[in-house]
C-alpha positions in Angstrom: 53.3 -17.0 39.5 55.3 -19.3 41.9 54.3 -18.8 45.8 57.1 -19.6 48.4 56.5 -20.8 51.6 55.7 -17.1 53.4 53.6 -17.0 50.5 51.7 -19.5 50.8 51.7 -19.0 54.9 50.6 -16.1 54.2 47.4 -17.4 51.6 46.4 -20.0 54.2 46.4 -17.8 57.0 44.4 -14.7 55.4 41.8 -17.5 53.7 40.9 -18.9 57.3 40.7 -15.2 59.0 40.7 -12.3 56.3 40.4 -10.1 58.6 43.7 -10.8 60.8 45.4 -7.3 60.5 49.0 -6.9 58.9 50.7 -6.5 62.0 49.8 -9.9 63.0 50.1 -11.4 59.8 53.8 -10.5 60.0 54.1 -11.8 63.0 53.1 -14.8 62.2 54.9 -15.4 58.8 58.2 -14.0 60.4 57.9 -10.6 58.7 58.0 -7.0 59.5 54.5 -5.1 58.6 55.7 -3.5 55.8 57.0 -6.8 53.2 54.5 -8.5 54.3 51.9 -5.6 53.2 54.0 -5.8 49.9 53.6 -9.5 49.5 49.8 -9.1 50.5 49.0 -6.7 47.7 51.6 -8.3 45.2 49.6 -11.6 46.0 45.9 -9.7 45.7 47.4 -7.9 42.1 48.2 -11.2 40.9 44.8 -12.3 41.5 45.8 -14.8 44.0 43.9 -13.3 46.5 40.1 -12.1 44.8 38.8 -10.7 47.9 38.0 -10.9 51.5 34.1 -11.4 52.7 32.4 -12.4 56.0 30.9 -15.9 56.0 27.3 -15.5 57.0 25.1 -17.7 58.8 21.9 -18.5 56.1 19.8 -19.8 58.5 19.7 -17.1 61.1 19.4 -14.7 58.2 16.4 -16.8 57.2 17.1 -18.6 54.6 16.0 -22.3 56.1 16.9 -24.5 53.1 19.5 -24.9 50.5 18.8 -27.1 47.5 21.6 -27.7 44.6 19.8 -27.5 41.0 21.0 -29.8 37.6 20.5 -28.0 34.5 20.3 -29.3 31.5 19.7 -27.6 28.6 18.3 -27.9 24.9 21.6 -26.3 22.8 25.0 -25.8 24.5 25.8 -23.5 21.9 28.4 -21.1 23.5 25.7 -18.4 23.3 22.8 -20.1 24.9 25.6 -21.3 27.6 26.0 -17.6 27.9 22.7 -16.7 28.2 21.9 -19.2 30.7 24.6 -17.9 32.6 24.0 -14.4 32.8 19.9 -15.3 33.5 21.6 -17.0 36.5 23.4 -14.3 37.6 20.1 -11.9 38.4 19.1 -14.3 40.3 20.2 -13.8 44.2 19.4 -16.8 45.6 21.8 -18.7 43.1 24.7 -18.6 45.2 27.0 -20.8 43.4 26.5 -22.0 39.0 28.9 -24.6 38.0 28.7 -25.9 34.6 29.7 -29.5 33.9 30.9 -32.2 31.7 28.6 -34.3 31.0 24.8 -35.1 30.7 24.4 -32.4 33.4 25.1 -28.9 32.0 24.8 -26.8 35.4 24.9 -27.8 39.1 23.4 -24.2 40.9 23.4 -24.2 44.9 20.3 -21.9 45.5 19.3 -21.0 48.7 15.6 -20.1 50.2 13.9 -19.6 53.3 11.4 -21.9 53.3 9.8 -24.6 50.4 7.7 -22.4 49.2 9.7 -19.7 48.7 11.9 -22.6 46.7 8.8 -23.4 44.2 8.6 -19.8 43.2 12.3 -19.5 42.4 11.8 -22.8 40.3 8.8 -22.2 39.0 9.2 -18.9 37.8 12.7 -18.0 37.5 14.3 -21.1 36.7 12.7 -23.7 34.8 10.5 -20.7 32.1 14.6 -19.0 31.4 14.6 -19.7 27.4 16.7 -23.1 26.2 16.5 -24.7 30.2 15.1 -28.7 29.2 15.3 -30.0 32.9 16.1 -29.1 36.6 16.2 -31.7 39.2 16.7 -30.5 42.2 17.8 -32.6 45.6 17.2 -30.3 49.0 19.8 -30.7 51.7 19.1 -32.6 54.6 22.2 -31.4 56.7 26.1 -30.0 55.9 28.4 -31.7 57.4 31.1 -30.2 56.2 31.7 -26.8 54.4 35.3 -25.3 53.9 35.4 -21.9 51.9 38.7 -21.4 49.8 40.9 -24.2 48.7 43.5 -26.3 50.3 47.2 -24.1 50.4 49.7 -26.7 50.6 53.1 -25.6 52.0 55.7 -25.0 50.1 
């Protein structure tokens, strides 16, 4: 699919406040409500747009560290990449898997509220999951910078 420039106006707004309502979204593109609710939901049917979500505070929800995880495993045989993947997945505190190229197989970004609570993840969730080799793991010291979506260049 090719985005024009209200297109792609209309991407970068709705990825830096989803909720901004249609009305305004118009207005800012140049557009009446109603093509613009078209373009919204011919943008979201496209798959352009795969879903609006708050963006939540970790630490005031209590979850004090975030630590990013490399995987390696023993076979990368598309099954066991499979498996890994959906072990992953019932995991909550994984917020982000990632696999690479390269000696590395996964990068995960798990989060936890304290240390401890990190070991037991690890420990017993992470490095016992069938065909995992390694995990090093390197816990944040601070973000400076952290950007959800993807640059939308105009058009």
């Amino acid at each position: 699919m090719s985005f024009d420039r209200i297109d792609r106006q209309i991407l970068a707004l709705l990825q830096e406040d989803g909720r901004m309502t249609n009305v305004e979204l118009a207005e800012r593109v140049g557009l009446t409500a109603p093509p613009c609710l078209r373009r919204v939901r011919a943008l979201e049917e496209a798959g352009a747009i795969k879903g609006y979500h708050a963006t939540l505070d970790p630490v005031t929800l209590g979850y004090g560290i975030t630590v990013f995880a490399l995987v390696s495993l023993r076979s990368q045989a598309e099954s066991d990449l499979a498996a890994f993947e959906a072990h992953v997945a019932d995991i909550p505190e994984v917020r982000e898997c990632h696999m690479l190229n390269g000696e590395i197989d996964f990068i995960l970004k798990i989060v936890a509220p304290d240390l401890k609570s990190f070991q037991e993840i690890l420990t017993t969730r992470l490095t016992t999951a069938s065909n995992v080799a390694s995990v090093k793991t390197s816990l944040t010291i601070r973000t400076t910078k952290l950007l959800p979506g993807i640059p939308v260049p105009e058009a």
